[in-house]
N, C-alpha and C positions, 0 to 999 in steps of 0.2 A: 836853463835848458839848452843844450848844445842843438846848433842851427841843425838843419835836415837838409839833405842831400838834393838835390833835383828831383832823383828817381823815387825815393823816401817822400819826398814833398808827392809828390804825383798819386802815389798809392794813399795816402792819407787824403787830398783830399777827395777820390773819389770812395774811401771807405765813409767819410764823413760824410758824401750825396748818399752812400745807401744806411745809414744811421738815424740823419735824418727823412728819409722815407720810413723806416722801420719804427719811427717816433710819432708819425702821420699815421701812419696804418694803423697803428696801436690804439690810439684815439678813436678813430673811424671805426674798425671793429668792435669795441667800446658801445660807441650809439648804434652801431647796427646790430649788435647782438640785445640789446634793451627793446627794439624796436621788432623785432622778429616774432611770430608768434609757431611757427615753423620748427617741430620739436629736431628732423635730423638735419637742417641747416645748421639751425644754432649751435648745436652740438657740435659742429664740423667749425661752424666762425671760434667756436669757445677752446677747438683743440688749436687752430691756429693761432689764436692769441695768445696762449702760451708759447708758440714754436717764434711768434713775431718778436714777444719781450725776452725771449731767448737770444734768439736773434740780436739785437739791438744790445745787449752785455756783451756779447760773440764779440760783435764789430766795435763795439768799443773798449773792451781789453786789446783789439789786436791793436788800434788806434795808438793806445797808449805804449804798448810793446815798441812802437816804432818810433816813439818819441813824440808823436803828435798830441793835439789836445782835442778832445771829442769836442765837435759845432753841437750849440743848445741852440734849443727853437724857443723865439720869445713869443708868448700867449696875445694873438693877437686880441682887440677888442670883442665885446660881448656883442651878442646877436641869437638865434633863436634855436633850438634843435627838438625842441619836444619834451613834455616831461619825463618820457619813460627814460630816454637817455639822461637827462639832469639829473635824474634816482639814482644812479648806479655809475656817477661821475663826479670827481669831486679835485679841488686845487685846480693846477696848472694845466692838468690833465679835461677838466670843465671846462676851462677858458676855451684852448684849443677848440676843444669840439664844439663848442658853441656857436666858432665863427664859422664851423661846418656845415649849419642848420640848413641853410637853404637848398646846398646839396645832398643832404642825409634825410631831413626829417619831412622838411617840408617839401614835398615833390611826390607829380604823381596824380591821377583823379580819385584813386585809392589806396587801402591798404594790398593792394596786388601788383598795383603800378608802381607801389612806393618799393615794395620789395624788389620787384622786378629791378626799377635802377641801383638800388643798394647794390645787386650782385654783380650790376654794368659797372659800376662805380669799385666792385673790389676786384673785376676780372680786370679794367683799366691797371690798378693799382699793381698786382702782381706781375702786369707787365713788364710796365717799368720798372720795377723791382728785378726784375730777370733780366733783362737789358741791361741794368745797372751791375748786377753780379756778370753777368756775363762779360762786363766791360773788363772788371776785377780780378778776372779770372784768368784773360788773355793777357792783363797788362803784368800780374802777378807772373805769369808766365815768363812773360820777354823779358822781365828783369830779373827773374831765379830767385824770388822770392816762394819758395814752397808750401811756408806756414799759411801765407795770404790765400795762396790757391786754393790747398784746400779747405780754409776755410769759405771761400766762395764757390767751392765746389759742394760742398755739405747743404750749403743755405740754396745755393739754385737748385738743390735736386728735393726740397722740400717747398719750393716758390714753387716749381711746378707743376708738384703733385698736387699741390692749392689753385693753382691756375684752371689744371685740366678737370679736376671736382666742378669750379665754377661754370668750367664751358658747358658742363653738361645742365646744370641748372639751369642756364639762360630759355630754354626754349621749355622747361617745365615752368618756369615761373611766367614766360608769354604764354602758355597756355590758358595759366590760371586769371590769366588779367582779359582775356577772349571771355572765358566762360563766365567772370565776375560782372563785367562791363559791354561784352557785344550780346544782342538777344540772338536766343537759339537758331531762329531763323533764317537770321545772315551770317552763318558759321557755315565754312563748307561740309562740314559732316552733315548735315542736314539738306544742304543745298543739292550735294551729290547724290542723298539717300531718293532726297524727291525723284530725279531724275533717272536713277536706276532703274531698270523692270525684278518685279521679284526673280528670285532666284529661280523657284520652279519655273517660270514662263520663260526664265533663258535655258531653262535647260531643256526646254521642250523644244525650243529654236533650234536648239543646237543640233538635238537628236532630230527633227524632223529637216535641217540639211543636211545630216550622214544618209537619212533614208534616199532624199533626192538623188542624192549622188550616186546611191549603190544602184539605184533602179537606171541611174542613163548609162551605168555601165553592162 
């Protein structure tokens, strides 16, 4: 293999940081789509992990276009994730997630809180993932490398549209870990409703200060 350039070197290894992220995430969606019981999440994790192992063939053809040799992630030790995700996980792809467990599976005082950080845990993820193409994108830039660009233009404009779906989840799935785990009582919709006066009696407030005020004119 004929050595690589400086600039060559540069862009390889930072396709090879967003490769392996793309190697991570893949895993990670993996046990959070086993673990969801949440029919249009999953659906939404199940479309992206196809666009993610897309991804991750993307960046490593171009890897190799430029001469470089795609980074492999070696399986760290075993540790715990949960049976739903060991069901639907299997080889090198197992191992990985495994030693994921305590951030995936086991976390949380429920199945509301566990989901909830799952989505903390994938909005983190596409960050960096966006960060990292966007690195990609500007360095592809400054060196005239065009095929890089837009391939890191293609992949951030679907990191994002995955990003911005999650943000909106975060505060429907804190919802649901309020109504699973706080009681009614100490939820402000309840807190406020006590303190409200009914409706009619403000509206009779209201009409009997227009009347006040018509009369001192």
């Amino acid at each position: 293999m004929a050595e690589l350039n400086v600039a060559t070197t540069k862009l390889v290894q930072y396709l090879n940081e967003a490769y392996g992220l793309e190697q991570k995430l893949e895993t990670s969606l993996q046990a959070h789509i086993a673990m969801t019981a949440d029919a249009p999440y999953k659906k939404r994790l199940k479309a992206h992990l196809t666009e993610t192992k897309r991804h991750g063939r993307e960046v490593k053809k171009r890897i190799k276009a430029l001469g470089g040799a795609p980074a492999t992630i070696d399986a760290p030790g075993p540790d715990v994730v949960g049976d739903a995700a060991q069901a639907v996980l299997g080889g090198a792809q197992k191992a990985i997630a495994l030693a994921q467990g305590p951030l995936h599976a086991i976390r949380g005082t429920g199945q509301e809180e566990k989901q909830l950080k799952n989505v903390k845990t994938e909005y983190a993820s596409e960050s960096e993932e966006i960060a990292t193409y966007t690195t990609i994108r500007a360095l592809a830039e400054a060196l005239g490398d065009k095929d890089t660009q837009r391939l890191a233009r293609e992949i951030l404009r679907e990191e994002e549209r995955m990003r911005s779906y999650l943000e909106k989840q975060i505060p429907r799935f804190t919802k649901a870990v309020v109504k699973a785990e706080v009681p009614a009582s100490e939820r402000r919709t309840a807190t406020r409703a006590k303190k409200s006066p009914p409706r009619a009696k403000r509206s009779a407030a209201v009409a009997g200060g227009a009347k006040a005020k018509g009369g001192r004119g």
